[in-house]
C-alpha positions in Angstrom: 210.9 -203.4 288.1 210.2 -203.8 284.2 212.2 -203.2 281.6 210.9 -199.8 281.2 211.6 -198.6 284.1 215.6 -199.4 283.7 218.3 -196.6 282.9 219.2 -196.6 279.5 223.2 -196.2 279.5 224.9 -193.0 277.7 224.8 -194.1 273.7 228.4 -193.7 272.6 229.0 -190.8 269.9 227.6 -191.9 266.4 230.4 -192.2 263.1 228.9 -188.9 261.4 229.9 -187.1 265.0 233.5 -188.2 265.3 233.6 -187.7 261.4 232.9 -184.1 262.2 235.2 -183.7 264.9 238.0 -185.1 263.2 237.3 -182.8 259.9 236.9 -179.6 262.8 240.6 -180.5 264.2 242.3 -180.9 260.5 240.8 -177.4 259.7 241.9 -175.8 263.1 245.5 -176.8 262.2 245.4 -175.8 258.9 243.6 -172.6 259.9 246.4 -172.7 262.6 249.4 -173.2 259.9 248.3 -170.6 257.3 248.1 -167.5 260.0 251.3 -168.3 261.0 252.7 -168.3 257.0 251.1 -164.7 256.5 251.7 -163.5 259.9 255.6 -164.5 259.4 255.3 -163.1 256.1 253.7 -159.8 257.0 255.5 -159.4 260.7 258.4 -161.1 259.2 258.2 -163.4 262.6 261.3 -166.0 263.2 261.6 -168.5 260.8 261.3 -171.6 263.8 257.7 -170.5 263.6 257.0 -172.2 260.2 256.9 -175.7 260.7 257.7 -176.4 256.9 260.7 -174.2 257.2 263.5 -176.2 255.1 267.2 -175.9 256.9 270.3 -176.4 255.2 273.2 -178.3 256.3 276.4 -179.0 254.6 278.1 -182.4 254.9 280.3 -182.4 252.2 284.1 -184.1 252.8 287.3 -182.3 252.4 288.5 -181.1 249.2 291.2 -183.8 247.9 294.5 -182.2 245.8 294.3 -184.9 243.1 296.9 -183.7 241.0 299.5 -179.9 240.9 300.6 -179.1 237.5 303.3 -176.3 236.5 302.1 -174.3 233.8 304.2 -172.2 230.8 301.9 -170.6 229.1 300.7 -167.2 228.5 297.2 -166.4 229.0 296.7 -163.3 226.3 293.2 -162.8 225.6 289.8 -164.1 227.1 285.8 -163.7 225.4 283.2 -163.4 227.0 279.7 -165.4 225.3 275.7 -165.7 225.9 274.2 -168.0 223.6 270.3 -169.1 224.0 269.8 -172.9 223.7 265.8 -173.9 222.1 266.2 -177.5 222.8 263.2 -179.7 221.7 262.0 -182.9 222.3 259.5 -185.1 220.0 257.7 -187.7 219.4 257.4 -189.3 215.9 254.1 -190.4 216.7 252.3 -188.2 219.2 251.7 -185.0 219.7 253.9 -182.6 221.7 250.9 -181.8 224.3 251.2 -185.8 225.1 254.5 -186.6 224.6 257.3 -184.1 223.9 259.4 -181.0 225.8 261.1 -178.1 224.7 263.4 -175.8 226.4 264.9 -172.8 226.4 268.2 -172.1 227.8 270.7 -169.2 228.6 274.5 -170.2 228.9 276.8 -167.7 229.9 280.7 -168.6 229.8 284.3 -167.4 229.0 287.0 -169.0 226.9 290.6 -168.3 227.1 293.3 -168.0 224.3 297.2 -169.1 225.5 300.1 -169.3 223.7 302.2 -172.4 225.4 305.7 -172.0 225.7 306.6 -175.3 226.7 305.8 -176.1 222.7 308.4 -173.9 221.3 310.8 -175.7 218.9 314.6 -176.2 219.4 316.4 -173.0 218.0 313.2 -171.1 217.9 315.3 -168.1 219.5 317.8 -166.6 217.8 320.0 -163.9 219.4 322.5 -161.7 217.9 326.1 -161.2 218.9 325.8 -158.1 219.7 322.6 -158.8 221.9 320.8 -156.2 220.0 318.7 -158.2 218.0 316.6 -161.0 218.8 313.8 -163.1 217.0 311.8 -165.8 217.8 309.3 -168.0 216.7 306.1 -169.3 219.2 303.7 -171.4 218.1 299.6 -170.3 217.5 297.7 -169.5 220.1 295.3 -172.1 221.5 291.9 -171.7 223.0 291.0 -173.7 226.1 287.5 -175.7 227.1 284.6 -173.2 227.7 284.2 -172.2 231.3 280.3 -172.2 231.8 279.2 -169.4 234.5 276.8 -171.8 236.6 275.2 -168.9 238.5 274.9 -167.2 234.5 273.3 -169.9 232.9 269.6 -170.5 233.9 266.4 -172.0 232.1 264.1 -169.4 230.6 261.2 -171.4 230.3 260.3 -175.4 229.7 257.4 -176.9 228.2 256.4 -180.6 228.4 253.6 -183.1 227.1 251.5 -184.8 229.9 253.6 -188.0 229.8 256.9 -186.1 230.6 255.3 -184.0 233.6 254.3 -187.7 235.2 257.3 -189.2 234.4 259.0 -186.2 236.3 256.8 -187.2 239.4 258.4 -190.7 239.7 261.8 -190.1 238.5 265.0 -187.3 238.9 266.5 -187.3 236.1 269.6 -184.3 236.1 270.9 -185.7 232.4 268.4 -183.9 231.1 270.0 -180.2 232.9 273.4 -181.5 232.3 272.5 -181.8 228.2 271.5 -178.3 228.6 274.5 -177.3 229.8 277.0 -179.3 227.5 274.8 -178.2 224.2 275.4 -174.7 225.5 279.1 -175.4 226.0 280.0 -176.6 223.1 278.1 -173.9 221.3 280.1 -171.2 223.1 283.7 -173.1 222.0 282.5 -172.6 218.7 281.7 -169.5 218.2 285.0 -168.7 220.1 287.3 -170.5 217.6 285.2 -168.4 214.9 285.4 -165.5 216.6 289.0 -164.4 216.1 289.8 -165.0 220.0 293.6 -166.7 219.0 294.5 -164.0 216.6 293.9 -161.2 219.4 295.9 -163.4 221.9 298.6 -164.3 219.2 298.8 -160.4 218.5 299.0 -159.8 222.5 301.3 -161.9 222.7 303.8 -160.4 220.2 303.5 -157.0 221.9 304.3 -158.5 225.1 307.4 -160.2 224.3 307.9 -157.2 221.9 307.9 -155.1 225.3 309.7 -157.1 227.2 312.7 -158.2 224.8 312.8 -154.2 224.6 312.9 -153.4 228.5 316.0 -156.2 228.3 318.5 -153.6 226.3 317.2 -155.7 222.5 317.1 -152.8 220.0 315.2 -155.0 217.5 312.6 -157.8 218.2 311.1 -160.0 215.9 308.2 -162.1 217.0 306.7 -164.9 214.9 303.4 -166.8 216.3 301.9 -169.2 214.6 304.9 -169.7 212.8 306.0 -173.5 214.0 
């Protein structure tokens, strides 16, 4: 028998084959995964069906009571503020399409104005002996830390150079939302104090105690706030 006339064994499947097989069964699961995104999104199928579907789970401890506090003060007036934060970000040297940010910001938050009435001086109320008159002095309305409205307060739109969207790749940096928030903060206390919010509450608070001295049988009231 001559070497001719022997059975040539079955070749195994060239590189550029299994190449093709392998690039055939990545595109059948992809093909696979995208008709089930539009078909969940058009026959709003169950979400189990996505296999990127994210799931939330809360793990968070229980709440700890670090501290009770009584409190003697009279809330009298509140505002209510939007301010728009442009925040931007340079570089002395290079241009803000390589190096730089900017951002703008809405911050939505309240501030209230009290009158404390655990500040009122020694012999600050003076009554009558009759009981008919009364007067009393209270000291000027103070305005407490702004109280940011998280779900308010969003990012309009942000802007940043090529170095800033790589370094954003390789790091998480939340100062950068928390300096959004503070800027916007501190605006809002501001304006408050320059809006006239502790006059209204010291006038509120006059025609409260105004009311109230009254509905206790005092024919005249005197109220002084601010006066201490």
């Amino acid at each position: 028998m001559t070497g001719s006339d022997v059975q040539d064994s079955p070749r195994e499947p060239s590189v550029r084959s299994r190449r093709r097989g392998a690039g055939a069964a990545v595109a059948l699961v992809v093909v696979t995964v995208a008709v089930i995104l539009v078909a969940q999104r058009t026959l709003h199928l169950p979400g189990w069906l996505n296999p990127f579907a994210e799931t939330t789970k809360d793990r968070s401890g229980p709440v700890l009571l670090e501290s009770i506090r009584d409190l003697s003060r009279y809330e009298a007036a509140s505002g209510n503020f939007q301010v728009v934060v442009d925040l931007e970000k340079d570089s002395k040297y290079l241009p803000s399409a390589i190096r730089g940010s900017r951002t703008l910001f809405v911050g939505k938050g309240s501030v209230d104005a009290y009158v404390d009435f655990s500040k009122i001086a020694s012999g600050a109320l003076k009554v009558s002996d009759d009981r008919k008159t009364v007067e009393i002095s209270l000291p000027h309305a103070q305005l407490e830390k702004t109280n940011l409205d998280p779900k308010g307060s969003y990012a309009v739109s942000t802007s940043r150079g090529l170095t800033n969207r790589l370094g954003d790749v390789f790091s998480d940096n939340p100062n950068n939302q928390q300096q959004l928030y503070v800027l916007a903060a501190q605006k809002i206390q501001d304006a408050a104090t320059a809006s006239g919010l502790q006059s209204r509450a010291d006038q509120n608070t006059r025609l409260m105690l105004t009311n109230m001295l009254k509905a206790l049988g005092f024919t005249t009231v005197t109220v002084h706030v601010g006066d201490q």
